[in-house]
N, C-alpha and C positions, 0 to 999 in steps of 0.2 A: 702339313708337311712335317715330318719328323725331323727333331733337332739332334744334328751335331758335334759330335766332336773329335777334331783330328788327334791321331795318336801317334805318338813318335815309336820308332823299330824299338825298343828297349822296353815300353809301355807293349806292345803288342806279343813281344817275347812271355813278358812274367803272364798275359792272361790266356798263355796254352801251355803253362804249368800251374801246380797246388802250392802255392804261396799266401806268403800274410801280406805281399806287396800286389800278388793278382787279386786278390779278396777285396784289396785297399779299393784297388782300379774298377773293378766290376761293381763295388756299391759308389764311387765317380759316376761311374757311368749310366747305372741307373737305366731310365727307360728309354735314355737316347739310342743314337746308333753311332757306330765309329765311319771316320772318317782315314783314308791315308796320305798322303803324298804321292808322288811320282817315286820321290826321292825313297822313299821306307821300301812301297813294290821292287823297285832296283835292287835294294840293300836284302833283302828277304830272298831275291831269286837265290841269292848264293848261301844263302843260311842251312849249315851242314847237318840236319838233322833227320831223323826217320820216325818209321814205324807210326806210336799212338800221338805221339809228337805232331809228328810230321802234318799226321790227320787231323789233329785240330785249330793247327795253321791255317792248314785248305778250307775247313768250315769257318774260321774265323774269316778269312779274307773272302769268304762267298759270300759273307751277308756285311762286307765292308763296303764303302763307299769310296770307290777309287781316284785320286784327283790328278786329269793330266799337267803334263807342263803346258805353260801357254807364255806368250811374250809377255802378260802383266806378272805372272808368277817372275821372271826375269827381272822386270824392272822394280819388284817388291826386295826381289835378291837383292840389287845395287843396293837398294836402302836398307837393309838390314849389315850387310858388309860395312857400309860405311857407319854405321853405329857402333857394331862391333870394333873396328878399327879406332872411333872415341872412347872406349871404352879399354882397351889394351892399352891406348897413349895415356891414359888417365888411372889406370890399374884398377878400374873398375870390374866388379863383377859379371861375366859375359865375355870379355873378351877374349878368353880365349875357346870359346864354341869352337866346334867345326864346322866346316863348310854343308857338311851334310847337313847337319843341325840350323845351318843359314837357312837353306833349300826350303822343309819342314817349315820349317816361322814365315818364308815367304809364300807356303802355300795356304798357312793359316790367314795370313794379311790378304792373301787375295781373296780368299771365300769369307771372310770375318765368322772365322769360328775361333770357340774357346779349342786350346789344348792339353792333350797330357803327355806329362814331361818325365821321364824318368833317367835323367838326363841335367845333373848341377848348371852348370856354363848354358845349356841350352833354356833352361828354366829363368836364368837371369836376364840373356840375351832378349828372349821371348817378351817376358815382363817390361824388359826396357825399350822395348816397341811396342809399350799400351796392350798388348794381348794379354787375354785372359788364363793364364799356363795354370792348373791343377799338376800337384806332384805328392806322392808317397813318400819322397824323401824327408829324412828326420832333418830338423832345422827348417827347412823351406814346408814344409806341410800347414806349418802352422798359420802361413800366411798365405794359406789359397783362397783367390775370392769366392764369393760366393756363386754356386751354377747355378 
């Protein structure tokens, strides 16, 4: 079975453009396959772009691995909210994610896959629920474990 891993909408964006941050994400990712969310498919329906774009969205997400919501993805939420929320009373890094960003971490917690983050607050959050987050961003890069 080919390994995994889920990408958050931001990660998914830079690799259907020519960047140093999709180039980053593509050699991440290596021989695996990507993974998405419910939450990212949602996010992406309304994503306003076209044309050569457009088109390699559509090929990107055809050979994506789609993940539905299900009641543990739910209950992985609770638990990530409520971390986030120790982490806001504590001014800890993470807390202040989004919500979407919750969603994404608890569908990583429900299938135990590593992720990629492109995405600070989510990055932290992520990490601060034992998950393995991979990110391009300068500062956090430095500390990705290893895939």
């Amino acid at each position: 079975m080919a390994e995994y891993l889920l990408s958050d909408t931001t990660v998914v964006s830079h690799l259907t453009k020519c960047s140093p941050d999709s180039l980053a994400y593509q050699a991440m990712i290596g021989e695996r396959r990507l993974a998405v969310s419910f939450q990212t498919q949602a996010e992406l329906l309304g994503w306003e772009v076209g044309g050569a774009r457009r088109q390699r969205l559509s090929d990107l997400l055809a050979a994506t691995l789609k993940l539905p919501h299900s009641e543990a993805t739910t209950v992985w939420y609770s638990r990530v909210v409520q971390r986030r929320a120790e982490l806001r009373r504590s001014g800890g890094s993470g807390g202040s994610a989004q919500d979407a960003d919750a969603w994404i971490i608890s569908s990583a917690l429900e299938h135990n896959l590593a992720m990629l983050s492109h995405d600070q607050e989510q990055v932290h959050l992520g990490r601060a629920m034992g998950l393995k987050v991979h990110t391009n961003l300068p500062g956090l890069r430095e500390t990705n474990p290893k895939l």
